[in-house]
N, C-alpha and C positions, 0 to 999 in steps of 0.2 A: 372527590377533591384531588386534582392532582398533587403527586408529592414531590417533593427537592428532595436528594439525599446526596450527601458527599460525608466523606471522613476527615477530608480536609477543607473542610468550608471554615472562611477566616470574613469577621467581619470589622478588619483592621481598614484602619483607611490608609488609599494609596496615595504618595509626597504629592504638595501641589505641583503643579504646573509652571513653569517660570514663563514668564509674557514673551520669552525670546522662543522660547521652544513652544508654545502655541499657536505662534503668527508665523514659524518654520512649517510645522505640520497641519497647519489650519484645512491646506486642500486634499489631505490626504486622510482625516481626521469623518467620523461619524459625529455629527453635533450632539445628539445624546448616551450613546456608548463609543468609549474607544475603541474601535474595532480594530486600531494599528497596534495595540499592546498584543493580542492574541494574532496575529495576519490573518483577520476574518474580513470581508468583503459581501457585506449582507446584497443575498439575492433581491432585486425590486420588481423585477420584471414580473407579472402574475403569470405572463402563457406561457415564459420558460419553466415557473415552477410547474403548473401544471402539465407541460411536454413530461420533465422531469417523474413528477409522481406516473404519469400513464404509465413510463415505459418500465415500469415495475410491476406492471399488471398484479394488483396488488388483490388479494381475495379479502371476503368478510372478517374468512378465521386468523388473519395473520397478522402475527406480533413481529411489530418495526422498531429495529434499529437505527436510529438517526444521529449521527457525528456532526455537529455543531450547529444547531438549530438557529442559532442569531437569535434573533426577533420574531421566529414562528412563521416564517413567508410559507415556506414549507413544508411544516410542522401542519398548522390548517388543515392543507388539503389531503395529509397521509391519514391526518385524523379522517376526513370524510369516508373515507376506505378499510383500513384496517383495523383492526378488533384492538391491539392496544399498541401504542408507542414509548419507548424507550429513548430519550433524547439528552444526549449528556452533551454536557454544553461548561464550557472553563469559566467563563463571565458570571460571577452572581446576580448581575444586573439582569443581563439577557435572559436568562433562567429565568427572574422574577416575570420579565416581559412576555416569556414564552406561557408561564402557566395564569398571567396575568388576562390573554387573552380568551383564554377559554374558559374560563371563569363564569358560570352560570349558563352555558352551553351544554347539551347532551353528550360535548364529546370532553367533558372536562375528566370525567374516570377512566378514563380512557388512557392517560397521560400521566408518564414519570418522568418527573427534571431529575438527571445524576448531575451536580457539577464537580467537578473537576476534568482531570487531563485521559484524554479518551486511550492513548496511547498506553496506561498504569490503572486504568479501573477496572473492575472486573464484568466483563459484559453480560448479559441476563441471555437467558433462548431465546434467539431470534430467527424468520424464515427469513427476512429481507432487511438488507440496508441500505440507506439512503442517507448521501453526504456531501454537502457542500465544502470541499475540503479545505479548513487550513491549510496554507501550500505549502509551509513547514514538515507536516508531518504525513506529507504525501505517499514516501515510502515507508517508513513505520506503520501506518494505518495500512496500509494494501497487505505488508507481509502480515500484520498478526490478523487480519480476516482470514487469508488464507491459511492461517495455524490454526485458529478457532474451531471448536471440536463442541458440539455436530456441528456438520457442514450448515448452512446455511443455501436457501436456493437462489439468490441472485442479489448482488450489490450493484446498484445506479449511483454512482461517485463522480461528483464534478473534481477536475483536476486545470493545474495549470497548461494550458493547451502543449507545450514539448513537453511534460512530464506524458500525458497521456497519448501521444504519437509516439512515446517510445516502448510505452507499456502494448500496443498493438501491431507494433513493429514487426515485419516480414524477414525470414534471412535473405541476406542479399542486399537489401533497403540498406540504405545509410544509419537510418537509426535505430535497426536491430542492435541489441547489446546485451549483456550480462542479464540489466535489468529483463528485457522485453523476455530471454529462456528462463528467467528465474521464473517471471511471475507464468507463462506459459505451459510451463510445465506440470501446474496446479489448476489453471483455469483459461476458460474459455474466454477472450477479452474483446470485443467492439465497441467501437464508434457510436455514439449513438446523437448527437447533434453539436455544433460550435455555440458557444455564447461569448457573444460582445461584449468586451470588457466595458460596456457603457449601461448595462445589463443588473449592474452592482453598485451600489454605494457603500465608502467609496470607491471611484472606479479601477480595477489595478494595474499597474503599469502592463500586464500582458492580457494576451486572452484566453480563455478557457475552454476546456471539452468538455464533455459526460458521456462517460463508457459505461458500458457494460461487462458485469466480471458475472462469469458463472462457474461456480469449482467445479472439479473434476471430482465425480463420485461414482466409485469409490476414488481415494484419491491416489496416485501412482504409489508401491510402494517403495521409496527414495529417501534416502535421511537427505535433507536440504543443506545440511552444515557441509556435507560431502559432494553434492553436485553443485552448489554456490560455490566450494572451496577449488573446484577443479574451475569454474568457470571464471573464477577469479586471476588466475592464471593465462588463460587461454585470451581472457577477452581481455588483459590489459593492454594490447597494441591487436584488436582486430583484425587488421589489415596483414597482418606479420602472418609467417606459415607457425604450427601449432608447436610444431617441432622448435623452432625457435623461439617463442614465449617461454621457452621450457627451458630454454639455456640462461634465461634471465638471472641476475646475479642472487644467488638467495636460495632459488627454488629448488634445485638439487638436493642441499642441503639440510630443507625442510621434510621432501620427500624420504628423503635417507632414514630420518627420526621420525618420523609418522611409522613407515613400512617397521624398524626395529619395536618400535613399542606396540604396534599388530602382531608382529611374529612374538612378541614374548608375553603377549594379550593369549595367545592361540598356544602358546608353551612348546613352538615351532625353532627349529636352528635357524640363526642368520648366517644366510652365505657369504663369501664371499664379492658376489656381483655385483659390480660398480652399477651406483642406481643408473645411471646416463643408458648403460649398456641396458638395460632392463626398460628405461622408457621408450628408448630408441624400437627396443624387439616390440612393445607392445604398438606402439605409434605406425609401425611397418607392418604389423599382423592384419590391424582393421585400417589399413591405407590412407591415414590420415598424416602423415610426415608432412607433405608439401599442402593441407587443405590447411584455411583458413579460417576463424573461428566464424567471422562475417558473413559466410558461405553456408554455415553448419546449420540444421533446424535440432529441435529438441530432441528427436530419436537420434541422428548424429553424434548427439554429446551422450545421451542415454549409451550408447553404444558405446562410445570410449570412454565412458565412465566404469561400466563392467569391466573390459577389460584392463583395465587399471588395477580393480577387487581382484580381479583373478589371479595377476601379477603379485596381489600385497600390497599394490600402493593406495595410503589413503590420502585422504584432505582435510583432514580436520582431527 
C-alpha cells in the first residue's frame, strides 16, 4: 500500500474563495486542485512525460526521487521502471490523487507520498531524480541536490525555460553567470528537450526546458560558501573588469575582516598591508586585473580562488 508521510500534514481547511477572486483567476486556476497556491503546472502531455522518464535511463534496481508529482502524469510511468519511488508532493490533495492512482496496481508498493515542502524535508537514498519544478523553488531545489550526500547518479528537472539556459550557460554567452559557475562547478548540466507551455494545465505564462544534471564524483574539493562568496563579487557587474568589482563600495572592507579573523583562526600576525595592495598583488600574479568575470570558465575562478587562500583572503 503506498504511504503518505509528512510531520506537518494539517487537515485544517483553507478560507473560501471570494467570487471576485475566482472569476480573476478562473484561467489560470486547476478546476480540481489549486495548482496556483503551490506554482504547480500539472504536466498533460503523455510523450513529454514519457521523453522525460527515458532520458533517466532508469534501471530495475533504482529508487526515484520525484519533486512534485502533481497528479502522477509522471509518477506512473517511473513507476513502470524503477524498483521504488519517493514523491514528495506539498498538496494533500494531489498526494491523495497520486497514491489514489495506483491503488490495486502491482506498482502500488512500490510508492511513498512525503507531503510537505521538498526544499525542508529530509530526502531518503536515491540514484535518480526526476522533477517537474515548482518555478519558485528552482534554485533551492538545484543547490541542495547538489549538497545531498551520497551523490546521486542523474537528476532529469523540468525548469522554467531562462532559469535553465542559464544553468547550461557557456563563458562568453550572455547568460553565463554566478548561477551557471556555481551550479557547474558540481555538475555536469544539458539540455535535454523544450516543452510548450501548452504542454501543462494550467498553461504558464513562459516555457519550459528539462536538463539534465550529473554531479561531479567525486565532487571538486571546494567549500561553496567560499567560491559563491568570491563569485558573488566578481559576477555582480559581469561585464566590468574583475579588478574593478573589487573596488566596489563595501568589499574592501569585508575582505579586511574575513582575512583578520583567518589570520587569528590560524594564530598568524596581522600585517600591516592594505587589503587593496594585496588583492591588487594577487589579481596581477594570475593576470586577471583587466579580465572579466563574463569571460572566465570555472578553472578561471578555481584559479583565482586559490590564490586568494594563498594570500589569506577569504569569502565567507
Amino acid at each position: 500500500m503506498p504511504r503518505a508521510t509528512s510531520e506537518r500534514f494539517s487537515r485544517a481547511h483553507q478560507p473560501a474563495v471570494k467570487k471576485a477572486e475566482a472569476k480573476s483567476s478562473n484561467a489560470m486556476t486547476n478546476p480540481l486542485f489549486n495548482t496556483a497556491r503551490f506554482g504547480q503546472h500539472i504536466l498533460k502531455n503523455t510523450a513529454t512525460a514519457q521523453k522525460i522518464v527515458d532520458a533517466a535511463n532508469l534501471k530495475p534496481t533504482d529508487k526515484v526521487l520525484e519533486v512534485g508529482p502533481g497528479t502522477g502524469n509522471l509518477t506512473v510511468k517511473i513507476l513502470e521502471k524503477a524498483k521504488h519511488v519517493t514523491a514528495v508532493e506539498m498538496d494533500p490533495r494531489m498526494a491523495a490523487e497520486v497514491i489514489k492512482r495506483v491503488q490495486g496496481t502491482p506498482e502500488q508498493h512500490k510508492l511513498e507520498v512525503m507531503i510537505g515542502d521538498a526544499i525542508k524535508v529530509d530526502f531518503p537514498y536515491f540514484e535518480v531524480c526526476i522533477s517537474n519544478t515548482p518555478y519558485q523553488i528552482s534554485s533551492p531545489l538545484t543547490f541542495r541536490l547538489l549538497s545531498h550526500r551520497p551523490l546521486f547518479r542523474v537528476a532529469i528537472l523540468m525548469f522554467q525555460r531562462e532559469f535553465a539556459q542559464r544553468l547550461i550557460a557557456k563563458p562568453g554567452t550572455p547568460l553565463w553567470s554566478r548561477l551557471s559557475a556555481n551550479v557547474q562547478l558540481y555538475s555536469k548540466v544539458d539540455n535535454i528537450i523544450n516543452v510548450s507551455r501548452n504542454d501543462f494545465r494550467p498553461p504558464p505564462k513562459v516555457e519550459s526546458s528539462v536538463i539534465r544534471l550529473v554531479p561531479i564524483d567525486p565532487p571538486p574539493p571546494v567549500k561553496f560558501e567560499e567560491f559563491d562568496g568570491m563569485n558573488r563579487i566578481i559576477f555582480s557587474r559581469p561585464n566590468k573588469t574583475v579588478r574593478g568589482n573589487f573596488q566596489a563600495q563595501g568589499v574592501m572592507k569585508m575582505l579586511e575582516q574575513n582575512r583578520r579573523t583567518w589570520l587569528a583562526a590560524q594564530e598568524m600576525m596581522v600585517d600591516d598591508t592594505p587589503i587593496n595592495t594585496i588583492v591588487d598583488k594577487v589579481l596581477e600574479e594570475v593576470e586577471f586585473t583587466e579580465t572579466r568575470a563574463s569571460k572566465m570558465d570555472v578553472d578561471d575562478l578555481l584559479k583565482l580562488l586559490a590564490a586568494f587562500h594563498e594570500a589569506g583572503i577569504h569569502f565567507s
